[in-house]
C-alpha positions in Angstrom: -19.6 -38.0 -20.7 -21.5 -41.0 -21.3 -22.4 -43.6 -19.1 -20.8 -46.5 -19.7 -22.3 -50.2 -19.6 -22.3 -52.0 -16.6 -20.5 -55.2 -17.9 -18.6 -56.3 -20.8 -17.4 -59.2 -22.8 -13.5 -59.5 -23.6 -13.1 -62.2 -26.3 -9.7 -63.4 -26.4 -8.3 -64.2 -29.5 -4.3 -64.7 -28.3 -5.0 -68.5 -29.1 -5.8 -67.9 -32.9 -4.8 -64.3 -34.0 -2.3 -64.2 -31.4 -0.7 -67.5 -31.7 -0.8 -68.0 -36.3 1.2 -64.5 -35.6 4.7 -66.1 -34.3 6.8 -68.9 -35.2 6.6 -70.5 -32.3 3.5 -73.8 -32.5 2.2 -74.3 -28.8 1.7 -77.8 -28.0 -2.0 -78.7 -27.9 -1.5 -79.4 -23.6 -0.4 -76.0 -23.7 -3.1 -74.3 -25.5 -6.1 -76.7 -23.4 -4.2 -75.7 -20.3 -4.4 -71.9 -21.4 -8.0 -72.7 -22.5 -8.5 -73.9 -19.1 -7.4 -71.2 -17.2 -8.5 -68.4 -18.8 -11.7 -69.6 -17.7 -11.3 -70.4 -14.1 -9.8 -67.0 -14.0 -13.4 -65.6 -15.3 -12.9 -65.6 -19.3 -15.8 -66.9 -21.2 -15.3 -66.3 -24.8 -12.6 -67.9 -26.7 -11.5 -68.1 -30.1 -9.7 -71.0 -30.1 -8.3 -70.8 -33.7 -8.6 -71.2 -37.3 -9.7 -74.4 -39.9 -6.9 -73.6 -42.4 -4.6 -75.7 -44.3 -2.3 -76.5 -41.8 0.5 -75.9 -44.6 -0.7 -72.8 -44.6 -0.7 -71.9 -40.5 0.9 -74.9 -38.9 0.2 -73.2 -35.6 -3.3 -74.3 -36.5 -2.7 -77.5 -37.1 -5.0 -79.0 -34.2 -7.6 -76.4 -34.1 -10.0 -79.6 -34.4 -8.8 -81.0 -31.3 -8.4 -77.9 -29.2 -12.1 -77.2 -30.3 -13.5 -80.8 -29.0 -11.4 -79.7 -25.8 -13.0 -76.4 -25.8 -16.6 -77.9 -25.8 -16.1 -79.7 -22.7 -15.3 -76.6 -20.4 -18.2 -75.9 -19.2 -19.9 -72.2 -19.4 -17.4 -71.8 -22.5 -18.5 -70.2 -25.8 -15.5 -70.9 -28.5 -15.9 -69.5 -31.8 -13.3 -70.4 -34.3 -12.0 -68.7 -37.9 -13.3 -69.9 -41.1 -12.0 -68.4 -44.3 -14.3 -70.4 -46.5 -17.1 -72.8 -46.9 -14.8 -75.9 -46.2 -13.7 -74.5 -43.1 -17.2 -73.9 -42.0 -17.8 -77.4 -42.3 -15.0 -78.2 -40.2 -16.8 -75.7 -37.8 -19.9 -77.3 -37.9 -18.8 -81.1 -37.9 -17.0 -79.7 -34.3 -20.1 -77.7 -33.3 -18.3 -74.3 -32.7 -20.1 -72.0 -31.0 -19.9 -69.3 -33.1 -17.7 -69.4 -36.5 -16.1 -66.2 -37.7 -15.4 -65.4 -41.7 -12.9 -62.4 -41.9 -13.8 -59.8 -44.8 -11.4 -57.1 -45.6 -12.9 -54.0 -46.5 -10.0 -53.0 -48.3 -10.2 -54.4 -52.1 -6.4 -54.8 -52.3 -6.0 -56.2 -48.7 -8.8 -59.0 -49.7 -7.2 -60.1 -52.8 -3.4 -60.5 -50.7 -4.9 -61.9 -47.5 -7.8 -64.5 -49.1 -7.1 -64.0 -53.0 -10.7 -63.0 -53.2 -12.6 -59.4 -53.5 -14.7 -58.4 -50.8 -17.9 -59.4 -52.7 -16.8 -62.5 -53.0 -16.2 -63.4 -49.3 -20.5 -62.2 -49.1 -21.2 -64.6 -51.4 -18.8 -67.4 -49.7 -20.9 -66.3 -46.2 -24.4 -67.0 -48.1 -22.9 -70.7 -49.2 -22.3 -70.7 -45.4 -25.2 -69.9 -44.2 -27.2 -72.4 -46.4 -24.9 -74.9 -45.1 -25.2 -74.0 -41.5 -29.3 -74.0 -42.2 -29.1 -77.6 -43.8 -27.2 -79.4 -41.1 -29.5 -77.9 -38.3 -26.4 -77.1 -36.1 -27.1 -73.8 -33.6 -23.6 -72.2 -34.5 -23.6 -68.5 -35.0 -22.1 -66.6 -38.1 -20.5 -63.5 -37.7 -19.3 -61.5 -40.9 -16.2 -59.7 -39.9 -15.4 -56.3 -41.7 -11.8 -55.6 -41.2 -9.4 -52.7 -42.7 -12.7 -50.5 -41.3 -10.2 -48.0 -40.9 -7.7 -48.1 -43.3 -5.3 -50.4 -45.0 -1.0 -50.6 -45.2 -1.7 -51.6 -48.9 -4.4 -49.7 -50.3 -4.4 -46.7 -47.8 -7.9 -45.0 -47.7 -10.6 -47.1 -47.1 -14.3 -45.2 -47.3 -16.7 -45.7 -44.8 -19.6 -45.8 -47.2 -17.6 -49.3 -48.5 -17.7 -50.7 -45.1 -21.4 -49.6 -44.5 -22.1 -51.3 -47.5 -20.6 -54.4 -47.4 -22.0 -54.7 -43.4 -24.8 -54.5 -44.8 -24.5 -57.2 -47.5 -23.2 -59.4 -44.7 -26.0 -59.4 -42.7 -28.1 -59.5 -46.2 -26.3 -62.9 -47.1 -27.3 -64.7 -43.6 -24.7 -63.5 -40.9 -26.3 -63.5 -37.3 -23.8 -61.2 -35.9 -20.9 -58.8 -38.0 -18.3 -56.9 -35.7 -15.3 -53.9 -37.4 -11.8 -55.0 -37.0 -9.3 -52.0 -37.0 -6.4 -55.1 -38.6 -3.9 -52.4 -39.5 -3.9 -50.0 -36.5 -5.3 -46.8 -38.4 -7.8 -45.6 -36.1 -7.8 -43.3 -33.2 -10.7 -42.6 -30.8 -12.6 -40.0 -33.2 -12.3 -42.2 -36.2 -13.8 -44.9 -33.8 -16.5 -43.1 -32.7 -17.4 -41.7 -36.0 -17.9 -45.3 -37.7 -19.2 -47.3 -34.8 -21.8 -44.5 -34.6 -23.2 -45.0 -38.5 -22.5 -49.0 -38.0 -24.9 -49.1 -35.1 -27.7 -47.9 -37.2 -26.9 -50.2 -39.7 -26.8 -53.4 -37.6 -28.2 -52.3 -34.5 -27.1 -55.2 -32.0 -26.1 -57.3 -34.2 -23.1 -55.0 -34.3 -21.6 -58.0 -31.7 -17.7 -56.8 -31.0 -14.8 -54.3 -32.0 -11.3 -55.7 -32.8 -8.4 -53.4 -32.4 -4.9 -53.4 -32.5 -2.0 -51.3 -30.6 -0.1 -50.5 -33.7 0.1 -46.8 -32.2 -1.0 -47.6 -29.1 -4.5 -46.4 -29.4 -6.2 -49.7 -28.7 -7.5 -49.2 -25.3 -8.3 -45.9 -26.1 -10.3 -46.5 -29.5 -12.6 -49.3 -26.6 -13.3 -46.6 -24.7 -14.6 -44.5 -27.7 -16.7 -47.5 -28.5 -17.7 -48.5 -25.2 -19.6 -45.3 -24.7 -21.7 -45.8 -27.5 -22.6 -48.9 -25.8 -20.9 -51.5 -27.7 -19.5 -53.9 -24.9 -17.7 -57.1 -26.6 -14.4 -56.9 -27.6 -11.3 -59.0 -28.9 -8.4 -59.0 -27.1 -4.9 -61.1 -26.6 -3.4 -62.2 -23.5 0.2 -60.5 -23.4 -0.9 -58.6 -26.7 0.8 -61.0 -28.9 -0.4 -61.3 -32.4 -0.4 -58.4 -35.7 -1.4 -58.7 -39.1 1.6 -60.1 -41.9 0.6 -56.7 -43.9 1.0 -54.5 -41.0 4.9 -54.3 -41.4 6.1 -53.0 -37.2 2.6 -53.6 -35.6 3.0 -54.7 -32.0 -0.3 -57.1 -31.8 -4.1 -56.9 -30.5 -5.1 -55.1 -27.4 -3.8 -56.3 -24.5 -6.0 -58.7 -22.6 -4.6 -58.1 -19.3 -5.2 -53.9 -19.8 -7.8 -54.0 -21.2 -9.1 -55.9 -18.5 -7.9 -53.7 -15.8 -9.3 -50.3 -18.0 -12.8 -52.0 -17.9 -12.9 -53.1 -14.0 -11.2 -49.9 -13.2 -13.7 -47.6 -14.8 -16.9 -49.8 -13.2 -17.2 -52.5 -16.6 -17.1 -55.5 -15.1 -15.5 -58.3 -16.9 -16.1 -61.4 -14.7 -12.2 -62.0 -14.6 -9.9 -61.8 -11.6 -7.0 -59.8 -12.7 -4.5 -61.7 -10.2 -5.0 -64.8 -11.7 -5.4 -63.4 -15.0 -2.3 -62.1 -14.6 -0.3 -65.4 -13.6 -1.8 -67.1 -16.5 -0.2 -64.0 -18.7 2.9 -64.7 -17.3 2.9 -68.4 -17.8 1.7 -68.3 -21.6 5.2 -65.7 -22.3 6.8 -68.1 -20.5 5.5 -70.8 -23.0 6.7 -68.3 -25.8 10.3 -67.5 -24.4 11.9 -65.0 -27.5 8.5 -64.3 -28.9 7.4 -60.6 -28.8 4.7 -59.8 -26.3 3.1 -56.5 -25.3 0.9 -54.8 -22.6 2.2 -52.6 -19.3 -0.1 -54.3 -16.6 2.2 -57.4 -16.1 5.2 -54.8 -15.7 3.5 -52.9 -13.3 0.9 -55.0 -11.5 -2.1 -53.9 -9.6 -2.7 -50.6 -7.8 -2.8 -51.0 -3.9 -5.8 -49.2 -4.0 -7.8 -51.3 -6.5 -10.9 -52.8 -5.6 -12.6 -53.6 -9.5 -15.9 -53.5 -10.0 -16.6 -54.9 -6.7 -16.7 -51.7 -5.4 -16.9 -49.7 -8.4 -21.0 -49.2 -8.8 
């Protein structure tokens, strides 16, 4: 078995992928308080949302303002999504730490989701890069590759097309791309198979795995890529979230698991799971009738568990 890193990043993404997911728009006290939180209980990557037309994603609405919140937490890194050069701006003018653009592998995915090909969104990410250069902000790009492992609309999805358009991401100016399982269609081999070629592709630029629990394989597919050495990954708190052509998908990995998988195997996270786990528990309470996920809040704690404290 391999050994497995000695720490790892879990980037929670409950407040944009989780919360543009549900009907229900959390007041912007809610999400700072969240925000707030998450990092006293050891979290210090959050994506904090999206700069979308708010007629679009209403739950997005205030991105700005969450984001100028976000900046003055100190030790916080908050990356935000952009789907286009305009949004990137919006990034910028905000000084995001780090501003995501999603790409869909998937040809007929990209056109439903952004009403662009695949190509397109690399040439949208050069325009971004230019315009990252030319206002001399420090904010990172990543180039996120998602379908990697399939797609509800098109089906098959060929790993040559997601090597290749990695490639032309990093090509175009990203700092950082990361795979993004949006559908739920990998399992632990697949995982392994792709992260393996990806790594020699964008050695560590290769900065995070995204996976969903559509079949309840999300913990497992981290482990598969944890022991290749990959050790940042995007997760939601109370596994809310899903993907609007992923018809039945029950949301991102679970922030609270997947926490508990890393501490219990020796990964430390930096979070302490008790709090992390009352701050679970008050975000569902914030989204009463909204679907959540995840088994640790059910079950709590083992008596017997000590984390990584004790772990190495």
């Amino acid at each position: 078995m391999a050994t497995l890193p000695q720490h790892a990043v879990i980037r929670e993404v409950g407040l944009r992928d989780g919360l543009q997911s549900i009907r229900t728009i959390l007041p912007t006290e809610r999400k700072c308080e969240w925000i707030r939180e998450a990092v006293a209980a050891g979290q210090r990557e959050i994506e904090i949302g999206s700069f979308v037309p708010p007629r679009l994603l209403p739950q997005m609405a205030d991105t700005a303002e969450v984001l100028t919140f976000a900046k003055s937490v100190p030790g916080l890194f908050a990356s935000v999504l952009v789907p286009n050069l305009k949004g990137a701006e919006r990034a910028l003018d905000f000084d995001a730490d780090l501003m995501l653009l999603p790409l869909s592998a998937s040809h007929e995915h990209s056109l439903a989701n952004l009403r662009k090909t695949p190509d397109d969104v690399v040439a949208e990410l050069g325009r971004i890069r230019a315009a990252r250069d030319a206002s001399g902000k420090k904010t990172l790009i990543e180039g996120g590759v998602g379908t990697a492992f399939g797609c509800t609309i098109q089906g098959e999805v060929k790993t040559t097309e997601v090597l290749r358009l990695m490639q032309a991401l990093l090509d175009a100016g990203a700092d950082r791309v990361s795979l993004a399982d949006t559908v739920g269609y990998a399992d632990p081999g697949s995982v392994s198979r792709l992260f393996e070629q990806a790594l020699k592709v964008a050695g560590d630029k290769l900065w995070c795995g995204h996976f969903h629990d559509t079949r309840g394989l999300a913990l497992a597919n981290v482990f598969a890529t944890l022991q290749l050495g990959v050790t940042r990954f995007d997760a939601s708190l109370a596994g809310i979230g899903g993907c609007p052509h992923a018809p039945g998908a029950s949301g991102n990995a679970s922030s609270e698991d997947l926490a508990f998988m890393l501490e219990s195997s020796g990964v430390s996270t930096g979070i302490d799971l008790p709090a992390f786990l009352a701050l679970r528990a008050k975000v569902a309470g914030w989204l009463e009738g909204e679907q959540t996920n995840g088994a640790m809040w059910r079950a709590g704690l083992p008596k017997n568990f000590h984390g990584t404290a004790t772990a190495h």
